[in-house]
Every structure is written in structure tokens, then in C-alpha cells.
MIDOSE-1310 file (N, C-alpha, C; in nm, 2 decimals, decimal comma, always signed):
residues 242
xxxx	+0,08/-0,12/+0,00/+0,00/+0,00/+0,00/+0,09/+0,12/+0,00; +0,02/+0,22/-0,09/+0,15/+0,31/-0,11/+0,11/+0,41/+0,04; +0,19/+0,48/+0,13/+0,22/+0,52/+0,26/+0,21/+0,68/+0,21; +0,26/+0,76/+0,06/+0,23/+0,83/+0,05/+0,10/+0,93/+0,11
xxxx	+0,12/+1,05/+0,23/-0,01/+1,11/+0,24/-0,05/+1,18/+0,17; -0,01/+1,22/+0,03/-0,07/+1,26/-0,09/-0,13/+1,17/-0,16; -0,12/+1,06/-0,18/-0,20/+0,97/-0,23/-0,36/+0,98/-0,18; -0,33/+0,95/-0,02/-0,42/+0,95/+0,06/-0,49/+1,11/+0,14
xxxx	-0,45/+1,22/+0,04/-0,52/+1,31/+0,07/-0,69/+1,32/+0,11; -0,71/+1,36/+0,22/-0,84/+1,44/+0,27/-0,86/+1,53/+0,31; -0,96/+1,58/+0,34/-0,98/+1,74/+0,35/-0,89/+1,78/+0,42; -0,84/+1,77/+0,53/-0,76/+1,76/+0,65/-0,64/+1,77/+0,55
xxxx	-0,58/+1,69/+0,52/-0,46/+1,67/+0,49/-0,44/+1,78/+0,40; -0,55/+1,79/+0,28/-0,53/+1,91/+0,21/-0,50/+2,02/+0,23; -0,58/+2,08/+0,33/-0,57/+2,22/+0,44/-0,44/+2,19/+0,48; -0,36/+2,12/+0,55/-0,25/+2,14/+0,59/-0,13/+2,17/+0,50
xxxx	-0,15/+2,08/+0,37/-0,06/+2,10/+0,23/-0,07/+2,20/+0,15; -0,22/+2,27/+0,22/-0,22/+2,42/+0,12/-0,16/+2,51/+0,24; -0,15/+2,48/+0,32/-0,05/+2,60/+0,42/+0,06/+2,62/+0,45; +0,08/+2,47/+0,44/+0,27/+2,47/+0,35/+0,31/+2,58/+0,26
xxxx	+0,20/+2,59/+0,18/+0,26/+2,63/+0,02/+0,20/+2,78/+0,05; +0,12/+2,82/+0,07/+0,09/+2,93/+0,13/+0,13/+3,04/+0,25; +0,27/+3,03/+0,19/+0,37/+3,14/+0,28/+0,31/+3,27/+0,35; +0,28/+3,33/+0,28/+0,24/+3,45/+0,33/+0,07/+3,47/+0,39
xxxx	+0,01/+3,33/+0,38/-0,12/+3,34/+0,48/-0,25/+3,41/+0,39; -0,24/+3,42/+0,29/-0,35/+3,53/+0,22/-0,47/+3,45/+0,18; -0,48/+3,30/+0,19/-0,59/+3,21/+0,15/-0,55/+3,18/-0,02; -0,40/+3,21/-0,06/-0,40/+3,23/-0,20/-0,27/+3,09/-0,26
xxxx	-0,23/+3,05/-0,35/-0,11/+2,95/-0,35/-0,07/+3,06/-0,49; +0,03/+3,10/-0,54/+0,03/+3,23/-0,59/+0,17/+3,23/-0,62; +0,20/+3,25/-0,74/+0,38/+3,32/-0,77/+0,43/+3,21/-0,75; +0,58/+3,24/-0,70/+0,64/+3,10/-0,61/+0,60/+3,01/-0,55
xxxx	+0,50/+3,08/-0,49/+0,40/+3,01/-0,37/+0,39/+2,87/-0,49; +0,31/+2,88/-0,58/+0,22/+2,79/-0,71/+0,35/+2,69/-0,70; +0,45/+2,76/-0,82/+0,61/+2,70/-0,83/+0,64/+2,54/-0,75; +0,65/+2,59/-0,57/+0,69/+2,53/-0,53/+0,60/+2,42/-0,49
xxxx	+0,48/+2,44/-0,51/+0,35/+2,33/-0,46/+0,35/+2,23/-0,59; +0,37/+2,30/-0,76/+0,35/+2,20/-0,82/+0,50/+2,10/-0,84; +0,61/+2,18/-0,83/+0,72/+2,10/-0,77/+0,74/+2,02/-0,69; +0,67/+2,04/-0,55/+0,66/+1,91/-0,46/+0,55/+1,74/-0,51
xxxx	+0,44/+1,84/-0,60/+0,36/+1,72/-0,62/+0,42/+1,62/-0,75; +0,51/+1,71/-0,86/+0,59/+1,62/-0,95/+0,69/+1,53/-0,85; +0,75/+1,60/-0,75/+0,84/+1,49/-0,72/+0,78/+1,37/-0,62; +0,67/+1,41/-0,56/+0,64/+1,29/-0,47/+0,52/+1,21/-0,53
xxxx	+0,43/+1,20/-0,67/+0,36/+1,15/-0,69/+0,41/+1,05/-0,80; +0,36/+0,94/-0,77/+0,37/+0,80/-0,87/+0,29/+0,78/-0,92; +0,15/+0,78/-0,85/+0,03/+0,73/-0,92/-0,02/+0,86/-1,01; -0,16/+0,85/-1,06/-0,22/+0,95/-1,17/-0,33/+1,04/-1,03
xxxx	-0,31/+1,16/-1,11/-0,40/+1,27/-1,00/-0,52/+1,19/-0,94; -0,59/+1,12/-1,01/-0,72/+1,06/-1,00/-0,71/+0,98/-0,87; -0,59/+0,94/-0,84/-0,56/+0,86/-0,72/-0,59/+0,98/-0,56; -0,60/+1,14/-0,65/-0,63/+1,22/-0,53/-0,81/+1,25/-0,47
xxxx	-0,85/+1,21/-0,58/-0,96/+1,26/-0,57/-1,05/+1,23/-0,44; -1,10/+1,31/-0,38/-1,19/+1,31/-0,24/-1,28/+1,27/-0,26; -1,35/+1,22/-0,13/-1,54/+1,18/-0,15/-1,58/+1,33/-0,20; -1,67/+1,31/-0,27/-1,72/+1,41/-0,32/-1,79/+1,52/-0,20
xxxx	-1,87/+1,50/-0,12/-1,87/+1,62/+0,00/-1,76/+1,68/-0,01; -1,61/+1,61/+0,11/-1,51/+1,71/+0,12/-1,45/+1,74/+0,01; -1,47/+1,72/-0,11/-1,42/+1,80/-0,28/-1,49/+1,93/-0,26; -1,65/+1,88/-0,25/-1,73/+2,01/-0,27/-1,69/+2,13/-0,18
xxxx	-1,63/+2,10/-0,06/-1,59/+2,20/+0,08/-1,48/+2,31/+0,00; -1,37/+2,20/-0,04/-1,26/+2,24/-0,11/-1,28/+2,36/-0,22; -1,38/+2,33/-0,36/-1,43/+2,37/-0,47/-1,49/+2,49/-0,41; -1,60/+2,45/-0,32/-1,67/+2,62/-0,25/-1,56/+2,72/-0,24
xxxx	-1,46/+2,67/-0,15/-1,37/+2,80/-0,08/-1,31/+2,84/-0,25; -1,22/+2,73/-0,29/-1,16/+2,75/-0,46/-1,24/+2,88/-0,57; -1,38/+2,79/-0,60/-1,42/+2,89/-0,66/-1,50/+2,99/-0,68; -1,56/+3,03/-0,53/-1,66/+3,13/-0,53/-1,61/+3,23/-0,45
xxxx	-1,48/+3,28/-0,40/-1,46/+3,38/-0,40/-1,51/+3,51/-0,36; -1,52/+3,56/-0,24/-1,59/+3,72/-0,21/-1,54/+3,77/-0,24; -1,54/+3,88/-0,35/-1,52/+3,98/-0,40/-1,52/+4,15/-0,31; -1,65/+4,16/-0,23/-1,72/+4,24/-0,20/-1,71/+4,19/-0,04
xxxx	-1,65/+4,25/+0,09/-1,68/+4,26/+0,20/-1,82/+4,31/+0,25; -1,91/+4,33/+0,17/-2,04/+4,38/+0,22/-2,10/+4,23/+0,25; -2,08/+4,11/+0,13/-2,15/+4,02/+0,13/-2,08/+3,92/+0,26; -1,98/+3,92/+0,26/-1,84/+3,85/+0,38/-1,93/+3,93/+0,49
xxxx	-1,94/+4,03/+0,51/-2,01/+4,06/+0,68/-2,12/+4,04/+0,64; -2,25/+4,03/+0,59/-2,38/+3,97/+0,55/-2,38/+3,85/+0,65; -2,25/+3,74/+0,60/-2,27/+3,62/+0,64/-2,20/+3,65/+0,79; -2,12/+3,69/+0,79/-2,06/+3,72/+0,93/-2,16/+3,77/+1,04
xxxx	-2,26/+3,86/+1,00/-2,35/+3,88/+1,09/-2,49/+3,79/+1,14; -2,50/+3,71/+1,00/-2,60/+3,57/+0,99/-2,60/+3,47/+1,11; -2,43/+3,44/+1,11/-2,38/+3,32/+1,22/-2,27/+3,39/+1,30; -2,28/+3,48/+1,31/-2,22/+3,52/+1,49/-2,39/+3,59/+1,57
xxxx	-2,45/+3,46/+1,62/-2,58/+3,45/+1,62/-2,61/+3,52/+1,78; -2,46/+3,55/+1,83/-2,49/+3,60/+1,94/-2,41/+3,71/+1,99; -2,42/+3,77/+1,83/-2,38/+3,88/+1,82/-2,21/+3,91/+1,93; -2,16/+3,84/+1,95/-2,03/+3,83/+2,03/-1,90/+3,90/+1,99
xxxx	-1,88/+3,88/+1,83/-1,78/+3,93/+1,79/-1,71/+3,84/+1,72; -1,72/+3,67/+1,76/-1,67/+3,58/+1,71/-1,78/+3,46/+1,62; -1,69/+3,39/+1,55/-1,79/+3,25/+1,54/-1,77/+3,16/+1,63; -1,84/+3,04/+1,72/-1,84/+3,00/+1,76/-1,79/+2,83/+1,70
xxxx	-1,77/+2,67/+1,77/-1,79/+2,59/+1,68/-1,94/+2,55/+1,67; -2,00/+2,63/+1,77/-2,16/+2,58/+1,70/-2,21/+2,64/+1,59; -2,15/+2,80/+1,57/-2,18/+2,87/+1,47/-2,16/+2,85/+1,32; -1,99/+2,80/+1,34/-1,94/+2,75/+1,22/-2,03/+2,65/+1,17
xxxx	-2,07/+2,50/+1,23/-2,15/+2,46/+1,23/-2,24/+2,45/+1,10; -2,32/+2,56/+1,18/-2,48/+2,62/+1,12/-2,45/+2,63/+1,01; -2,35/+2,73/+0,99/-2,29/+2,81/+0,88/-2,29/+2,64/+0,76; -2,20/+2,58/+0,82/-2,16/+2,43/+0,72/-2,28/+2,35/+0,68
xxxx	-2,35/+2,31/+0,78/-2,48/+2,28/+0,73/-2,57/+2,34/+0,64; -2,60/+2,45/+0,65/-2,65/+2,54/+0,57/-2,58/+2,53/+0,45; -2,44/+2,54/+0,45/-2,39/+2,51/+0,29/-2,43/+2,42/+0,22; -2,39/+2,31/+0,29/-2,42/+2,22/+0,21/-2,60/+2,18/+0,16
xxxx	-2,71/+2,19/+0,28/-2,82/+2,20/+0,21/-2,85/+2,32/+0,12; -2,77/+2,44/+0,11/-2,82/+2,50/-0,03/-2,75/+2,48/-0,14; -2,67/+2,39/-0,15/-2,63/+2,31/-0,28/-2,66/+2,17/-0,27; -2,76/+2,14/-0,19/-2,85/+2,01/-0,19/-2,74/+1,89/-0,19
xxxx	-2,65/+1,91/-0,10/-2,56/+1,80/-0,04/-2,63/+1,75/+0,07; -2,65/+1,57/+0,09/-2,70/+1,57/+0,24/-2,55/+1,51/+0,31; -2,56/+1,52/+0,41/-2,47/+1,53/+0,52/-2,49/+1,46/+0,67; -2,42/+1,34/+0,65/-2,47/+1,32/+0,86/-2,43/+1,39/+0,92
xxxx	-2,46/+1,37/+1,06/-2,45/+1,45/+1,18/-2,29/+1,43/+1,22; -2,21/+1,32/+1,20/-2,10/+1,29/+1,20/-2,04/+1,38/+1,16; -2,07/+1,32/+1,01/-1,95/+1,41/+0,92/-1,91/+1,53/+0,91; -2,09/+1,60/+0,96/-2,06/+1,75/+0,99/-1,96/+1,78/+1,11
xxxx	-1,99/+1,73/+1,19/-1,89/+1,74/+1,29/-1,74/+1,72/+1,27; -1,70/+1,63/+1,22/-1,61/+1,62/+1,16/-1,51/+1,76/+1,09; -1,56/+1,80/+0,99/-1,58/+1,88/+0,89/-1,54/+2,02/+0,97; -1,66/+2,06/+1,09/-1,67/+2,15/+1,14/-1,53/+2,21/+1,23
xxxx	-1,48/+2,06/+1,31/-1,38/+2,03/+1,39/-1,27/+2,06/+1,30; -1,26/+1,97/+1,17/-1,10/+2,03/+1,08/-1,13/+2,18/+1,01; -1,25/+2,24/+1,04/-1,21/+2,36/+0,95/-1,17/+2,47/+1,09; -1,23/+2,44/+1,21/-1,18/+2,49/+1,31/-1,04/+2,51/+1,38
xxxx	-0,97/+2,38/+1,34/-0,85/+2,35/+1,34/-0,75/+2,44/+1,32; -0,80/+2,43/+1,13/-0,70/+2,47/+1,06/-0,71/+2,63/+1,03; -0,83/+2,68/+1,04/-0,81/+2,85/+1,03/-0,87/+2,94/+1,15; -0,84/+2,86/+1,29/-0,84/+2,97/+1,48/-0,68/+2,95/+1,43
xxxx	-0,65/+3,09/+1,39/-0,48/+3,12/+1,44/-0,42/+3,12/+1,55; -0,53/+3,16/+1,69/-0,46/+3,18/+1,76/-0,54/+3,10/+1,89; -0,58/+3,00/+1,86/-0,62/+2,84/+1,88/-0,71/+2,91/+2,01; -0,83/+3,00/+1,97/-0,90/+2,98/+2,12/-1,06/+2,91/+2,10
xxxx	-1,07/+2,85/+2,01/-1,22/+2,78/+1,99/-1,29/+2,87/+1,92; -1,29/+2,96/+1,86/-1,35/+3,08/+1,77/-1,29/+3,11/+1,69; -1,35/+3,15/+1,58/-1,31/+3,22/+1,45/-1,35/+3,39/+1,45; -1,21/+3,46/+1,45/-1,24/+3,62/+1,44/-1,26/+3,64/+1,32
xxxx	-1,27/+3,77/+1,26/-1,30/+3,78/+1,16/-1,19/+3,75/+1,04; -1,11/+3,76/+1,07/-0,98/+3,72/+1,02/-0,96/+3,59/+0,97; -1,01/+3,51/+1,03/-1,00/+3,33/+0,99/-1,11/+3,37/+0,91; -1,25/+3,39/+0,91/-1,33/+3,37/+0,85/-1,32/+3,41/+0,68
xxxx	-1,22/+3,52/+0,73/-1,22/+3,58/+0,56/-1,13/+3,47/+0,49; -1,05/+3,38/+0,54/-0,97/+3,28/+0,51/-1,03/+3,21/+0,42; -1,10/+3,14/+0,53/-1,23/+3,03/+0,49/-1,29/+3,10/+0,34; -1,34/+3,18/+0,37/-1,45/+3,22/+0,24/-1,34/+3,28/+0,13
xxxx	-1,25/+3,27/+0,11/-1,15/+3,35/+0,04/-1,19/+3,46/-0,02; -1,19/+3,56/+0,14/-1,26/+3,70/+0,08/-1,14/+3,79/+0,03; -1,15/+3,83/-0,14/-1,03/+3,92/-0,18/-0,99/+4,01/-0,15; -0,92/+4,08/-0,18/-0,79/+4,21/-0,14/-0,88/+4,33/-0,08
xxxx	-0,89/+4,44/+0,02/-0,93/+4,49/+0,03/-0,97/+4,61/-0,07; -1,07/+4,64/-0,12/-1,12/+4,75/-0,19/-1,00/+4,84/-0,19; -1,03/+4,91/-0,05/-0,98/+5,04/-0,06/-0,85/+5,04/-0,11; -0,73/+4,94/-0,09/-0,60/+4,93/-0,13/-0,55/+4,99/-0,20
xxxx	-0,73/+5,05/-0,33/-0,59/+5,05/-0,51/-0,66/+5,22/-0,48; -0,69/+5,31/-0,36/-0,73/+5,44/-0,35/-0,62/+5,48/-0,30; -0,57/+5,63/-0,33/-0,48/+5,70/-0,25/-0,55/+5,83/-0,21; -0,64/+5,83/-0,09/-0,76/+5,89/-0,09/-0,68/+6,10/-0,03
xxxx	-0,50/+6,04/+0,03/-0,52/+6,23/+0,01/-0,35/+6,25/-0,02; -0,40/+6,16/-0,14/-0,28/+6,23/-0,25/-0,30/+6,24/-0,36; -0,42/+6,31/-0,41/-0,51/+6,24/-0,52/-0,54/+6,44/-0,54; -0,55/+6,48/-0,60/-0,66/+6,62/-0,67/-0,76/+6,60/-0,66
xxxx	-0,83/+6,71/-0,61/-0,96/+6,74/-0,56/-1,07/+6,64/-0,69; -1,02/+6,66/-0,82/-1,10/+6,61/-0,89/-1,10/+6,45/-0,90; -1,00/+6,38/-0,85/-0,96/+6,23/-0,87/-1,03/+6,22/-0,69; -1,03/+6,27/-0,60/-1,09/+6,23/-0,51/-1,24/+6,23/-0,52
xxxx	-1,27/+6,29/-0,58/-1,45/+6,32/-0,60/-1,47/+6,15/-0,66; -1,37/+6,16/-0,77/-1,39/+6,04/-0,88/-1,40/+5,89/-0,83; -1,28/+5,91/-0,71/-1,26/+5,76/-0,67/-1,39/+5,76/-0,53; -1,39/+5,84/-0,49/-1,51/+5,85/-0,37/-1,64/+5,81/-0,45
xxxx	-1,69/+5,83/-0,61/-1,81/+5,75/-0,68/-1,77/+5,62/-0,66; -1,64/+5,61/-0,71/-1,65/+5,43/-0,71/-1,65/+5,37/-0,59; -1,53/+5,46/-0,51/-1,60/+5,39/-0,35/-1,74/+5,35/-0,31; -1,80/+5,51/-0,32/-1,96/+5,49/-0,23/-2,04/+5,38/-0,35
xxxx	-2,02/+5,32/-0,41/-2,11/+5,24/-0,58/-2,04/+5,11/-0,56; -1,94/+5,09/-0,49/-1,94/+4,95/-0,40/-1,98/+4,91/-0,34; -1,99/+4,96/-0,21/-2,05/+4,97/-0,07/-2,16/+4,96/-0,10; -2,25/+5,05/-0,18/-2,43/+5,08/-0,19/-2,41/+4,94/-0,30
xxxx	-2,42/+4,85/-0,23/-2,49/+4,69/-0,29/-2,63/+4,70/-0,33; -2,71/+4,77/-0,26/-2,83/+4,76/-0,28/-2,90/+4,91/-0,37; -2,80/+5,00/-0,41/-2,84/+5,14/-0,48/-2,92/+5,20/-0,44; -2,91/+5,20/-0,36/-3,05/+5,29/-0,25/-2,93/+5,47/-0,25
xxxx	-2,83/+5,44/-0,26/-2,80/+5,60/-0,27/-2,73/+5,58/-0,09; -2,77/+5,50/+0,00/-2,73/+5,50/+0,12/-2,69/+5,38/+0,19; -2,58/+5,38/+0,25/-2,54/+5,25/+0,31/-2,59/+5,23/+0,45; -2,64/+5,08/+0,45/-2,70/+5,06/+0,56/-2,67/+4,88/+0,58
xxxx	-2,68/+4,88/+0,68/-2,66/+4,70/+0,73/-2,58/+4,65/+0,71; -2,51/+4,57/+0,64/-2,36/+4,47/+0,59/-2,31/+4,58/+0,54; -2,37/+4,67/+0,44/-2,28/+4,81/+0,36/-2,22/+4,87/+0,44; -2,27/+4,94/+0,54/-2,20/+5,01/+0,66/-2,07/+4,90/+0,72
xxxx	-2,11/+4,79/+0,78/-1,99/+4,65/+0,79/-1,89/+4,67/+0,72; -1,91/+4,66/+0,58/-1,83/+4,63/+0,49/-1,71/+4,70/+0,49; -1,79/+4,84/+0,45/-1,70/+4,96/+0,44/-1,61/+4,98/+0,57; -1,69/+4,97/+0,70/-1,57/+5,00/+0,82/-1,51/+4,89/+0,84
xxxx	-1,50/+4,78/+0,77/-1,42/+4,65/+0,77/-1,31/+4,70/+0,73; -1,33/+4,75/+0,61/-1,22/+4,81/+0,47/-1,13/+4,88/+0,52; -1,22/+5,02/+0,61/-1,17/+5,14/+0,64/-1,03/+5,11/+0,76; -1,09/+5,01/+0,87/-1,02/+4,98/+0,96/-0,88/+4,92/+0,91
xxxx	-0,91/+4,81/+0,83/-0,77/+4,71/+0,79/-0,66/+4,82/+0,72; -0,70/+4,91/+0,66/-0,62/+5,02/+0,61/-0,52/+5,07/+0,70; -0,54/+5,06/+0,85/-0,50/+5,13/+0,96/-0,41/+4,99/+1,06; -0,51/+4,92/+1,01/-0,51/+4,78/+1,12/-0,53/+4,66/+1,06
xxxx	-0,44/+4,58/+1,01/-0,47/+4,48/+0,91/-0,53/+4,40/+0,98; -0,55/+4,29/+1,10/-0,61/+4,22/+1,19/-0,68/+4,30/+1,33; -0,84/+4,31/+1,26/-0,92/+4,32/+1,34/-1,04/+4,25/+1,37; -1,11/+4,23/+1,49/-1,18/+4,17/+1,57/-1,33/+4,22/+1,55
xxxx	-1,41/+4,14/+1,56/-1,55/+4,20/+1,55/-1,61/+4,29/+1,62; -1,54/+4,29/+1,78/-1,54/+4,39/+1,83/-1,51/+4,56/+1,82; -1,42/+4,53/+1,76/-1,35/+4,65/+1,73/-1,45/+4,71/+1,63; -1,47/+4,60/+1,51/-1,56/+4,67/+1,41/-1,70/+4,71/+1,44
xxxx	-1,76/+4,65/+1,58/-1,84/+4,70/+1,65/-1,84/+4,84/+1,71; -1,74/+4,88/+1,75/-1,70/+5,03/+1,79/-1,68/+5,10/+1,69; -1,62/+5,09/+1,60/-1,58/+5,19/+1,51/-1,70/+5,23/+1,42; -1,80/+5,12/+1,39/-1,91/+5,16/+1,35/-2,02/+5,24/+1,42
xxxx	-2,05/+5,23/+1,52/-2,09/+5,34/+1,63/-2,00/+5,47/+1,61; -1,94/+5,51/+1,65/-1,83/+5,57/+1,58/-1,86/+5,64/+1,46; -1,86/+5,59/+1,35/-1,87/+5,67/+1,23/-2,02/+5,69/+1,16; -2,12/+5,60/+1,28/-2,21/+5,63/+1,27/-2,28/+5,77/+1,31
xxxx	-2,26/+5,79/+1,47/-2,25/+5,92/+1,54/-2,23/+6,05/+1,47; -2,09/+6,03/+1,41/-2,05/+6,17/+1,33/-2,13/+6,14/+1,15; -2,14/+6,06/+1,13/-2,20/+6,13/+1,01/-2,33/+6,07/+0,96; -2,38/+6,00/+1,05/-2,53/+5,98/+1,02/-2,63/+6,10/+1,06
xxxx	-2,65/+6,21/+1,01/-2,69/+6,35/+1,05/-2,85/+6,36/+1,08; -2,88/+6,28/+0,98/-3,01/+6,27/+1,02/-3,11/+6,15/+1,15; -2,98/+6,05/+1,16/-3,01/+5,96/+1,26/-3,10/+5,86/+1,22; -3,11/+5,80/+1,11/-3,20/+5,70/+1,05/-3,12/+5,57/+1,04
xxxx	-3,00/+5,54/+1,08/-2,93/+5,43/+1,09/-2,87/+5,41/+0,99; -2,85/+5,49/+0,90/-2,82/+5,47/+0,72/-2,71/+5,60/+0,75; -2,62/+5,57/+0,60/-2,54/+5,67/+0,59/-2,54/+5,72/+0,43; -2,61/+5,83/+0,41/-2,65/+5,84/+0,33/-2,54/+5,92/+0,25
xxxx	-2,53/+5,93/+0,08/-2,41/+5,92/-0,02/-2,39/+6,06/+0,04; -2,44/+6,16/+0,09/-2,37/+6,29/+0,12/-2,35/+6,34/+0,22; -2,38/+6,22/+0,32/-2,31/+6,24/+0,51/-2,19/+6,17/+0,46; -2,18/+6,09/+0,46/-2,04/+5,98/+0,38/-1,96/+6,11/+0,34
xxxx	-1,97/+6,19/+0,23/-1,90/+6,30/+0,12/-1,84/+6,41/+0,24; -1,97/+6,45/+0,32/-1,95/+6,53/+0,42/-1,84/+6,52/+0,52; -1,84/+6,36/+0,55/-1,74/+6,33/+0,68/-1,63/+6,32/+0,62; -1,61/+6,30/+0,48/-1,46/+6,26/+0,40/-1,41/+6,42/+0,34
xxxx	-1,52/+6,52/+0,40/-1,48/+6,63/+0,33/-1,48/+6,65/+0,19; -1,55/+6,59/+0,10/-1,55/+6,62/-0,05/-1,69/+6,65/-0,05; -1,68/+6,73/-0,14/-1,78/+6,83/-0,27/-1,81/+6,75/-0,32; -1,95/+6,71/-0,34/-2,01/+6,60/-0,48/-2,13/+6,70/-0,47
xx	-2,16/+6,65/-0,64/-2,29/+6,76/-0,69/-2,40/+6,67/-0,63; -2,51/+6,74/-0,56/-2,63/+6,71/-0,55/-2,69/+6,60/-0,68
């Protein structure tokens, strides 16, 4: 029997071989990163890839995180607020859980009670960094391989009055998921997710709990819970035409 644990890859083992190869932690295998992972599998594999293939559930777990990708941190806190059910700041392993379950019945996977457990326990494992039985927000965006922060490609005050106007459209036309002209619920989330990592690359739900109170105070003027496209303009100090 071949002893190889690539042969005998499972979810488990996978996660651990993609963190190998995943130097810098971004949820990404990438550049060299790629290089050196398909170098290791030329030299330690004898049999044909097919010899890798998973039960199909933990494939599907794999393929979720692979190819559906968050784009948008509005939709990443949506879910973040869905199953941190007690509003705490973290996920829980019951939370994650829910969360797993739920996956798989809306892609009409059935699932024992085992295997969820299972499942729940190695994705817990492998993305609490800092091993306390919870997922901050930081693991989570792991898991869902939420992409690069928005704000990153703005240089919001080194920019001309007229390129700031410009890039603050495409800012607030992110965030406004819903085109209502005003951010409100996960939009609000989203954006102070964004805003904070700019300052603070690892933060806690708590924090983003505060800071949204916070920016809610000063520029929600009318006090309707929303931040509407010209309290936003107002607190960033830019001119936009009515």
C-alpha cells in the first residue's frame, strides 16, 4: 500500500498541504508560492492525480472556498452577521457549524450529523490562528477567500480634488450593494471593515463593533441608521454635486 499522504489526501490533509505552500497566509497558493507546490507534487507523486480525488462532500468544501470567492466585503459581513448568532464578535464551533450545514443543504448536499462534525472540527483546526475555539473575523475571511481589500488601489489624500471626487463614486457604488443612494446594514460593515484594515490589518468584530458606532455618530446626521451618499462625502470632506 502506497504510505504516501498525498496519495491519501483528505480534507484535512489538504488544508495542511495548502498551508505549506501558502507562505504569506492570504488564503492564495500564488507566484512561487504555485512554483513550489507543483514542484513538490511532481516529485512525490507516482500514481495519476485521480488517485487524489476526495469523496465528493469534502471536494465540494474544497471547490466552494476554490471557486466562489468574495469579491465584496459587504457580502463577507452579511454572512458574518448571519452566524455570529450572538452577536459576540466571534464565530463559535456551534456557529461554524450552522454556517456548514446550511452550505451544504443550499447546494442540496445531504450530510450526517458525524460528518458534519467532523468537517466543522478540521475547518476549526485549521483556520483559529490563535487556537481559542473561535473564528475572528480574520479566519473567516480565510475560509470564504474574501479578496484584497477594496480600498487598497485608492490613495484617498494624494489624489486632486477632482480624482478624489472620482474615486469616492466608485468607493460609495461598492459599498451601496443595494443602490439605494445609502449605506445601511452589511454596507455600513463592509466599508468599516475596509476602512479599519487600512490602519489595522487584523481586526476583531469587536473593534468593528466600535468603530461603526463611531462613524455612525459623526456622520449619520439625520439619525436614521443609514449613511447616506452625502453624510459619507460630508465626513470625508469632498464636494459631490447634489
Amino acid at each position: 500500500m502506497d504510505s504516501d499522504p498525498l496519495v491519501r489526501l483528505d480534507a484535512a490533509g489538504f488544508l495542511d498541504l495548502w498551508q505549506r505552500f501558502d507562505a504569506d497566509d492570504n488564503g492564495y497558493i500564488e507566484g512561487k508560492e504555485l512554483d513550489n507546490f507543483f514542484h513538490h507534487l511532481l516529485e512525490t507523486l507516482d500514481s495519476e492525480l485521480a488517485n487524489m480525488i476526495l469523496p465528493e462532500d469534502e471536494n465540494f468544501l474544497l471547490l466552494f472556498r476554490r471557486e466562489t470567492p468574495l469579491d465584496n466585503s459587504v457580502e463577507f459581513m452579511r454572512i458574518w452577521r448571519q452566524y455570529d448568532a450572538d452577536s459576540s464578535g466571534f464565530i463559535s464551533v456551534h456557529e461554524l457549524r450552522d454556517f456548514l450545514q446550511d452550505l451544504f443543504q443550499q447546494h442540496g448536499k445531504a450530510i450526517s450529523k458525524t460528518k458534519l462534525q467532523e468537517y466543522t472540527d478540521t475547518m476549526m483546526k485549521h483556520f483559529d490562528k490563535n487556537k481559542d475555539g473561535r473564528l475572528d473575523l480574520n479566519d473567516l475571511a480565510r475560509i470564504l477567500a474574501l479578496q484584497e481589500n477594496f480600498l487598497l488601489q485608492f490613495k484617498m489624500d494624494a489624489c486632486s480634488t477632482e480624482e478624489r471626487k472620482r474615486d469616492f463614486e466608485k468607493i460609495f457604488a461598492h459599498y451601496d450593494v443595494s443602490k439605494t443612494g445609502a449605506l445601511e446594514g452589511p454596507e455600513v460593515d463592509g466599508f468599516v471593515k475596509d476602512m479599519m484594515e487600512l490602519a489595522k490589518p487584523s481586526i476583531s468584530g469587536m473593534d468593528l463593533d466600535k468603530f461603526r458606532q463611531i462613524l455612525l455618530r459623526h456622520c449619520d446626521v439625520n439619525k436614521d441608521g443609514k449613511i447616506q451618499k452625502s453624510e459619507l462625502a460630508l465626513c470625508l470632506g469632498i464636494k459631490i454635486t447634489p
